[in-house]
C-alpha positions in Angstrom: 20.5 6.0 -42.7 21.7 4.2 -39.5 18.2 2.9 -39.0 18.6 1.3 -42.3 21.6 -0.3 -42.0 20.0 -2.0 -38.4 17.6 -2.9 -39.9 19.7 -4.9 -42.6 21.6 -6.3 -39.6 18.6 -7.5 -38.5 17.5 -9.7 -41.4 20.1 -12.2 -40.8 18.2 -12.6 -37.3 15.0 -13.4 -39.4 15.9 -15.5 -42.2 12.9 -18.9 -41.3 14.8 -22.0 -40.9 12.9 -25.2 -41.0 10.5 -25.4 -38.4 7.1 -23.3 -37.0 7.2 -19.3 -37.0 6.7 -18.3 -32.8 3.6 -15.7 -33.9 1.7 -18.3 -35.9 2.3 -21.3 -33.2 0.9 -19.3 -30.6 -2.6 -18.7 -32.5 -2.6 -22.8 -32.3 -2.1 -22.9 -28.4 -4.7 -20.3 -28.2 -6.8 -22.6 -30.2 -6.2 -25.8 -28.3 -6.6 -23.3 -25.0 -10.5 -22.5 -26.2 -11.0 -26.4 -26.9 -9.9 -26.8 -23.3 -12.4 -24.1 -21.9 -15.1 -25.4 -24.1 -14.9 -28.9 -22.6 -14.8 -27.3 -18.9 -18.1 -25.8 -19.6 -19.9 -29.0 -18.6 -18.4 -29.2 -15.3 -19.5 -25.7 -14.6 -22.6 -26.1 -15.8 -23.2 -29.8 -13.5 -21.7 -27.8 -10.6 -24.1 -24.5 -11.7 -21.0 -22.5 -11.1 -23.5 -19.5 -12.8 -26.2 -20.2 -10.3 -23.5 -19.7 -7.8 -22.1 -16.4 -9.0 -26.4 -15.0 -8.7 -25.9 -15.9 -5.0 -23.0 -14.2 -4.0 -24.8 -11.9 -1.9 -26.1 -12.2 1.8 -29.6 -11.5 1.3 -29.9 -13.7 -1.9 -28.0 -16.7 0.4 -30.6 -15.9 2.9 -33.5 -16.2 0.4 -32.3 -19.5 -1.0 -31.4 -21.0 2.8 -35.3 -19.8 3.5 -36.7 -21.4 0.8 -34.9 -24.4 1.1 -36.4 -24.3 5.0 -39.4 -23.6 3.9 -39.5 -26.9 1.2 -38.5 -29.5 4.1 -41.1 -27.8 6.2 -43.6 -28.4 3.5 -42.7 -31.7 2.9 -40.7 -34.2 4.7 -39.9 -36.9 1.9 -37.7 -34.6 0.0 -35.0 -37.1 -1.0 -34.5 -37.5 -5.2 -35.2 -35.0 -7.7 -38.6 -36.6 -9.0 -40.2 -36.6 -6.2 -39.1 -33.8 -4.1 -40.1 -31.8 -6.7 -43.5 -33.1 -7.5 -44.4 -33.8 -4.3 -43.6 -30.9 -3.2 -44.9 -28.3 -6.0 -48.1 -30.6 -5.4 -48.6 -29.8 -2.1 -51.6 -28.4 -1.3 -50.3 -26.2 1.5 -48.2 -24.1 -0.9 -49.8 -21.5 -3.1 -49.9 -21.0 -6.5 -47.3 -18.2 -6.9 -44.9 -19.6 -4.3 -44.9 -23.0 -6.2 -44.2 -21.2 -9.1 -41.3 -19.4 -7.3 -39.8 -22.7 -5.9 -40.0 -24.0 -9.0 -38.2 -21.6 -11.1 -35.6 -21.1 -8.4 -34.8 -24.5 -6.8 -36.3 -27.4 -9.2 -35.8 -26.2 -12.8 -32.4 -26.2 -15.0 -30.3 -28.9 -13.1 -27.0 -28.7 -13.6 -27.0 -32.7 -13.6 -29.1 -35.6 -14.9 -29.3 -36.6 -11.2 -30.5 -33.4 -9.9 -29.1 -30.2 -8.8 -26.1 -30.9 -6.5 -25.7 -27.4 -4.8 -29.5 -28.2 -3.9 -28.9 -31.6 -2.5 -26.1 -29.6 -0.4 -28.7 -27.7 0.9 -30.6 -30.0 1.5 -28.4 -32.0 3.3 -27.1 -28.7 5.5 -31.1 -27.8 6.2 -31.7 -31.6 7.8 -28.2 -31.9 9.7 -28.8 -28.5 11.4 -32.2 -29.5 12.1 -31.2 -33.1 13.3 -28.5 -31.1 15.2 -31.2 -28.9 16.8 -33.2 -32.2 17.8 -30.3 -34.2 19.7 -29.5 -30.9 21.4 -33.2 -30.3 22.5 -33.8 -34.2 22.9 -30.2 -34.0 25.6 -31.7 -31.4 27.4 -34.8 -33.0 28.1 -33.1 -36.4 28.9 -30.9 -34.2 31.8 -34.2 -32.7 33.2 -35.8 -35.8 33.1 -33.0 -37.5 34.9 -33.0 -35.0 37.3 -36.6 -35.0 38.2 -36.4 -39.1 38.4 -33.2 -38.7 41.0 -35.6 -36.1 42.8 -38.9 -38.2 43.1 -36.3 -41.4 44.1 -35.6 -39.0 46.6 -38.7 -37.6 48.1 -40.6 -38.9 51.0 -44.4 -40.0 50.1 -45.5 -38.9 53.7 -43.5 -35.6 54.0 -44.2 -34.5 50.3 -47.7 -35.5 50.2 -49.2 -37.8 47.6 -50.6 -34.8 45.5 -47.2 -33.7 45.1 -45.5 -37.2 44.1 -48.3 -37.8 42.0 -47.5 -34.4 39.8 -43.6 -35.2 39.9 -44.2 -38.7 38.4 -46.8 -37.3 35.5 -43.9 -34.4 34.9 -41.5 -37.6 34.9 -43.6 -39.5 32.1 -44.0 -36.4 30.3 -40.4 -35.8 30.0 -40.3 -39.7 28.9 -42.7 -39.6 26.5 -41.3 -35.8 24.7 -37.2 -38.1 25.2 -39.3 -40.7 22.8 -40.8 -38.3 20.4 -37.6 -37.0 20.1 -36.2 -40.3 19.7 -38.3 -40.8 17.1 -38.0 -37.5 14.7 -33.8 -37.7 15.3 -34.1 -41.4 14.0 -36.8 -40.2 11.2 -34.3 -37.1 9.9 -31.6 -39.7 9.8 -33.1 -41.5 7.5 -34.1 -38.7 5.4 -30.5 -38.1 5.9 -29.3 -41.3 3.9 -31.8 -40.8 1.7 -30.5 -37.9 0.4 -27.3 -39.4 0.5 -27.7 -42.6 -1.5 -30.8 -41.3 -3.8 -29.6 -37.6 -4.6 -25.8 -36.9 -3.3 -24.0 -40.5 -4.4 -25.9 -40.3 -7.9 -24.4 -36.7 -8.7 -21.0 -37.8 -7.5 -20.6 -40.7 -9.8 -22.0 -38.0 -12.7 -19.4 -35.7 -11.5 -16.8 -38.3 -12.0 -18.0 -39.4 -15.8 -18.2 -35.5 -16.2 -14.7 -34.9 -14.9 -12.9 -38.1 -17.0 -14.6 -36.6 -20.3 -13.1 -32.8 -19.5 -9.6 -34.2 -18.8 -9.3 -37.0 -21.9 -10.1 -33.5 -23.6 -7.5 -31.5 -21.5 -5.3 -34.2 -22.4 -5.3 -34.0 -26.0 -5.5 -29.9 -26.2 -2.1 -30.0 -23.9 -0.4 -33.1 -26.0 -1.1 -31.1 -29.1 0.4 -28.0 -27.3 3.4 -29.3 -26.6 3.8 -30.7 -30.1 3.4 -26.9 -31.9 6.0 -25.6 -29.3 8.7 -28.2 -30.2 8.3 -27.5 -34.1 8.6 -23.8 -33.1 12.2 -22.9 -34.6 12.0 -19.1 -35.2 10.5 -15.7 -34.9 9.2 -13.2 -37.5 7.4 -10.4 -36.7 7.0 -7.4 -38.9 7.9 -4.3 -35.9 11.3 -6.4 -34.9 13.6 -4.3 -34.2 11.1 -1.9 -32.2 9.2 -4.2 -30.6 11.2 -3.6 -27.0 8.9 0.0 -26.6 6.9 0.6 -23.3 3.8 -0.8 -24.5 5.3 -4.2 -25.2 7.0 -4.5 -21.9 3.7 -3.7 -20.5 2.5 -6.5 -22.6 5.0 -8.9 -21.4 4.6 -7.8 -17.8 0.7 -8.5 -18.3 1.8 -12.6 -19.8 3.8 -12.6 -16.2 0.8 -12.0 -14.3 -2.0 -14.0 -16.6 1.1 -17.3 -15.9 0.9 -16.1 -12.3 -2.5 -16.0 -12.3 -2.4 -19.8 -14.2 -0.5 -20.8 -11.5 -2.7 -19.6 -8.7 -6.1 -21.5 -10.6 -4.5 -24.6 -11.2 -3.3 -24.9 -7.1 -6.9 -23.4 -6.3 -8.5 -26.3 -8.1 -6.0 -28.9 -6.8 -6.6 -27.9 -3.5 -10.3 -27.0 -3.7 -10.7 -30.4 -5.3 -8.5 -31.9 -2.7 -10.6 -29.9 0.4 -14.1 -30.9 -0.6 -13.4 -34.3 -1.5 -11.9 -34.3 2.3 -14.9 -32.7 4.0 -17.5 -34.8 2.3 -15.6 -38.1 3.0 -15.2 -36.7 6.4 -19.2 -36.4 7.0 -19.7 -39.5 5.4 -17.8 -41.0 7.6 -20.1 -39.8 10.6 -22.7 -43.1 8.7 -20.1 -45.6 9.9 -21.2 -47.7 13.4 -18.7 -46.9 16.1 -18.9 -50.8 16.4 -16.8 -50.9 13.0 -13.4 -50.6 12.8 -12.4 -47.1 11.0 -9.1 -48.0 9.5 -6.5 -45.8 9.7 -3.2 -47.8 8.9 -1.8 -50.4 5.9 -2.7 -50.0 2.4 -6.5 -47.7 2.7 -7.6 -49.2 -0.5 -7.3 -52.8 0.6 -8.8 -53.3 3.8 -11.3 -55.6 4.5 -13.2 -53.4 6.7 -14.1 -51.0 4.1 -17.0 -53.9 3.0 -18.9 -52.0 5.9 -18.5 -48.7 4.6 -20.7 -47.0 2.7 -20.4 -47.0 -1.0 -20.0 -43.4 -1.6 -17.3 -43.1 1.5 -15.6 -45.7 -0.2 -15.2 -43.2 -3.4 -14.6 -40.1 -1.5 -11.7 -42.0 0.5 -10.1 -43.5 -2.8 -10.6 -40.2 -4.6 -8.6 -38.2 -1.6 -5.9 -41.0 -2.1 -5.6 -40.5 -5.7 -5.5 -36.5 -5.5 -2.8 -36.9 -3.6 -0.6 -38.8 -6.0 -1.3 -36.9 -9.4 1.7 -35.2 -10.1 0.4 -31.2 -9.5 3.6 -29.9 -8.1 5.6 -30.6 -11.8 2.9 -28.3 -13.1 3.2 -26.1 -10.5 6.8 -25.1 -10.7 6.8 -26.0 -14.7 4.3 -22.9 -14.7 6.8 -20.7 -12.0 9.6 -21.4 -14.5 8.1 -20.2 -17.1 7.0 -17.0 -15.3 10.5 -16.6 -14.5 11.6 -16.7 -18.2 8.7 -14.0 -18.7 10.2 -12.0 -16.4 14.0 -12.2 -17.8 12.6 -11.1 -20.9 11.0 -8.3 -19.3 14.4 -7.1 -17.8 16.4 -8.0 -21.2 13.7 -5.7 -23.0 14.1 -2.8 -20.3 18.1 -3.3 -20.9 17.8 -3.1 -24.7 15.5 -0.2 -24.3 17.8 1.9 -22.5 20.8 0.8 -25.1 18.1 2.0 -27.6 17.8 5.1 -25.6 21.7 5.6 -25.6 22.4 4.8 -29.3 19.5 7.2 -30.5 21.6 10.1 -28.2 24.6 9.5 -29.7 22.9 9.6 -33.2 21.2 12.7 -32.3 25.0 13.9 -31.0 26.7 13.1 -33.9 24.3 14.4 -36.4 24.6 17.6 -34.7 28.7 17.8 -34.2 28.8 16.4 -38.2 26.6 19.7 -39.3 28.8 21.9 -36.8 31.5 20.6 -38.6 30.4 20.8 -41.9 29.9 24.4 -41.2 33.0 25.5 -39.3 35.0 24.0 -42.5 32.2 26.0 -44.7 33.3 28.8 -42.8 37.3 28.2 -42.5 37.0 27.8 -46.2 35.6 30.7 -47.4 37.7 33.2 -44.9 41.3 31.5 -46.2 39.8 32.1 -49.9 39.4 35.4 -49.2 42.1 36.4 -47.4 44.1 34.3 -50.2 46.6 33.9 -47.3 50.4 32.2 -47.2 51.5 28.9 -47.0 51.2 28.7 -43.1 47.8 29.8 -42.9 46.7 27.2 -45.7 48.9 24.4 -43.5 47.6 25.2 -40.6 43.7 25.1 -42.2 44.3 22.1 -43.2 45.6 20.7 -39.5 42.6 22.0 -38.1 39.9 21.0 -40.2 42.3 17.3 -40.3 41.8 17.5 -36.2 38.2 17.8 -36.1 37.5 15.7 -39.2 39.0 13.0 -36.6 37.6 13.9 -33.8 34.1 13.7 -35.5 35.5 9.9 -36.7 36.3 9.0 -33.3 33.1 10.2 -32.2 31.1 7.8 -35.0 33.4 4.9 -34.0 32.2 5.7 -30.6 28.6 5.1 -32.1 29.4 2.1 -34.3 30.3 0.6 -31.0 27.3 1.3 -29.1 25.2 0.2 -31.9 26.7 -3.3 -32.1 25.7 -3.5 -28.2 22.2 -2.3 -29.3 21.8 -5.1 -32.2 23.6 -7.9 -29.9 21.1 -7.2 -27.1 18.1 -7.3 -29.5 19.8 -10.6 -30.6 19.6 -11.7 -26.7 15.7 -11.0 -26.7 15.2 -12.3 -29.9 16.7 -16.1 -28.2 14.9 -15.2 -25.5 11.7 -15.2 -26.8 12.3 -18.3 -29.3 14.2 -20.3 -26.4 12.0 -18.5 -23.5 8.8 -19.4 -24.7 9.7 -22.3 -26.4 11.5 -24.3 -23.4 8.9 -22.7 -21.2 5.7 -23.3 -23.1 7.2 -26.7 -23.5 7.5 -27.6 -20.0 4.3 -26.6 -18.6 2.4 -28.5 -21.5 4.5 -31.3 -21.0 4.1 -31.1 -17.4 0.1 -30.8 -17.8 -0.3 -33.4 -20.5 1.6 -36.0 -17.3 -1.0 -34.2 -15.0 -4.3 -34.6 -17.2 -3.1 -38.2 -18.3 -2.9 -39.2 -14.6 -6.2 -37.8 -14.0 -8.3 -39.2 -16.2 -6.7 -42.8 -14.8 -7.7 -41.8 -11.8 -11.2 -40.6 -12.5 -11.5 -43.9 -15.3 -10.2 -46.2 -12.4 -13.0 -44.9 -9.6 -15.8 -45.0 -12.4 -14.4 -48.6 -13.4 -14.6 -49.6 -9.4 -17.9 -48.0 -9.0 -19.2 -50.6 -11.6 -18.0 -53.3 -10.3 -18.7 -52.7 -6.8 -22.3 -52.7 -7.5 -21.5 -56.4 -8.9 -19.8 -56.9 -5.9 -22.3 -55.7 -3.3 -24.9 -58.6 -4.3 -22.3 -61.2 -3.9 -21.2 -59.8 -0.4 -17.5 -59.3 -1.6 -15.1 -56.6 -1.3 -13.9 -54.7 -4.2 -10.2 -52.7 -4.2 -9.2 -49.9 -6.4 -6.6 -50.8 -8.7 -4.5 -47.1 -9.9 
């Protein structure tokens, strides 16, 4: 009986007004959330993020470093994906089963029109350690050949004897002619260097780019159309109200806390991440620019005249870092820790209303059992004052008694009534909780994300728009400036 007459409380809470029901404008936003993952599949599949994941352990690293060794070894002129890979699964010196091998596992299912980027990495890591090896082996021979020049300077013909100068200077043009050598091969693994550079690595960038302006025009319109179905969102109806606050939905709300916590964590990782590699490879790319050139470092970066002597793809990496740092991330970022906040009121509000809950369903339990004491105690008082057919007094003071529990039991009930309003004016507080909660919060961040996926795909628009003219540009002998 008193859960019934809750529950007709309750209706007035869920009468629809105009507007979207919460339940059914969430199965939208999960829509719009799958069109967004479906559209990030491309970047994960140019970056091979799967291929990744298969090399998480050391050995398999090792195996892939090894073979990546063992394919410059082979062949020196790896430097674009047609022909490193046919020159390279032509080789002669490799066998049959091995070519196989490398070409299952290195040259087949590129993540990119341009080649496999995580390969060209490789690559690129494989020849700078080795050019790195060479300068360090080439220095060491340039200090002993200085050395044994400063020595022979030193030595007297007539005290040393001919014989002995004689094997000190062929030592001397030994050492000169292993400096040149090395000379040579650094020079030679430069080049392959560059080669890599502008015929493998710049490529896959600029595909990158045209990859990363189609995933965000389509982020952009899944988070625009977000934010729409949470402003039209103007009440709740869900067939458990009233006993939705239980442990398993608090566990459910403390799980949305985390999964916005863990949103909030991905979306600064790939900020940041984006942010750090971009850094890194302008940072090596720099290492190409002659120490004779100016390296700006003050006034507008995007600007400068010097930049004409750059390379093209440092010129990308250093407008792209420039960029990253201007999209608006942080909104999102505490748009998102809002939100998590607003989760995690609810969470308390529904903790509170369960232990009113708790409380109200005592005192019901209470009252049941003092209105069936009472019931019988007057059952009882009855049927002995019947019996005993007793005076005037004794039917008074019958009366009195069962008149002072009879209120007693009334106060008790008021006592209930009271508690029970607290009980349906804290479900009232979850219930604008949840509509304002989610509302206002969902709001924000999709707000916040539509600003963040609409500056994005200017900025990834703008350096594909610069890239094209620059290569008009770079026959002409004039500089080119990114415009935002």
């Amino acid at each position: 009986m008193l859960n019934l007459e809750r529950a007709r409380a309750l209706r007035v809470i869920d009468t629809p007004t105009k507007g979207r029901e919460l339940l059914e404008a969430l199965k939208d936003i999960e829509d719009h959330f799958i069109k967004a993952y479906d559209s990030g599949l491309e970047i994960s599949r140019m970056l091979e993020a799967s291929r990744v994941q298969c090399l998480s352990g050391l050995e398999e690293i090792k195996e892939s470093s090894n073979k990546l060794a063992r394919s410059i070894t082979w062949n020196r002129s790896l430097s674009s994906r047609s022909s490193s890979s046919k020159s390279l699964l032509s080789s002669s010196s490799v066998s049959s089963s091995m070519r196989t091998e490398l070409k299952s596992d290195l040259f087949d299912d590129y993540g990119m029109d341009a080649g496999s980027h995580s390969l060209t990495l490789g690559r690129l890591y494989a020849w700078e350690k080795k050019l790195y090896e060479e300068v360090k082996a080439g220095e060491q021979t340039r200090k002993t050949y200085v050395r044994k020049c400063s020595r022979l300077r030193s030595q007297d013909s007539a005290e040393e004897g001919l014989h002995f100068v004689d094997k000190s200077r062929a030592e001397a043009n030994d050492l000169h002619s292993r400096i040149s050598v090395a000379l040579r091969s650094v020079e030679s693994i430069s080049d392959r260097i560059q080669k890599l550079r502008d015929e493998e690595l710049q490529p896959q960038l600029y595909e990158l780019l045209h990859g990363l302006m189609r995933n965000w025009k389509m982020m952009l319109e899944s988070h625009e159309a977000q934010n729409r179905v949470m402003l039209e969102v103007k009440y709740f109806n869900s067939r458990a109200y009233g006993k939705f606050s239980n442990d398993s939905h608090r566990l459910a709300t403390l799980q949305l806390e985390a999964e916005l916590d863990n949103w909030h964590s991905c979306f600064t990782a790939y900020v940041s991440t984006q942010k750090a590699y971009i850094e890194a490879l302008g940072g090596w790319l720099s290492k190409f620019v002659s120490p004779n050139v100016e390296f700006c470092s003050s006034g507008d970066p995007l600007v400068l005249p010097c930049r004409i002597h750059w390379p093209p793809l440092l010129v990308t990496c250093h407008d792209w870092s420039a960029c990253l740092e201007k999209l608006p991330h942080k909104t999102v970022a505490c748009a998102m820790k809002s939100f998590g906040k607003d989760i995690h009121a609810l969470w308390n509000q529904q903790g509170e209303e369960q232990q009113q809950k708790r409380k109200v369903d005592g005192l019901s339990k209470e009252l049941d059992r003092r209105t069936l004491a009472f019931q019988r105690a007057e059952r009882r008082i009855l049927e002995s004052k019947i019996s005993e057919q007793g005076s005037e007094m004794s039917v008074r003071n019958f009366i009195e008694d069962i008149a002072e529990r009879k209120n007693e039991l009334e106060m008790f009930r008021k006592r209930l009534d009271v508690e029970q309003g607290k009980h349906l004016a804290s479900m009232k507080e979850t219930h604008g909780i949840i509509i304002n909660g989610f509302q206002r919060g969902f709001s924000s961040v999709f707000e916040s994300l539509a600003e963040f996926s609409k500056a994005t795909v200017k900025m990834y628009s703008g350096l594909v728009t610069y890239r094209k003219n620059a290569k008009t540009a770079e026959n002409n002998g004039s500089n080119v400036s990114y415009m935002e």
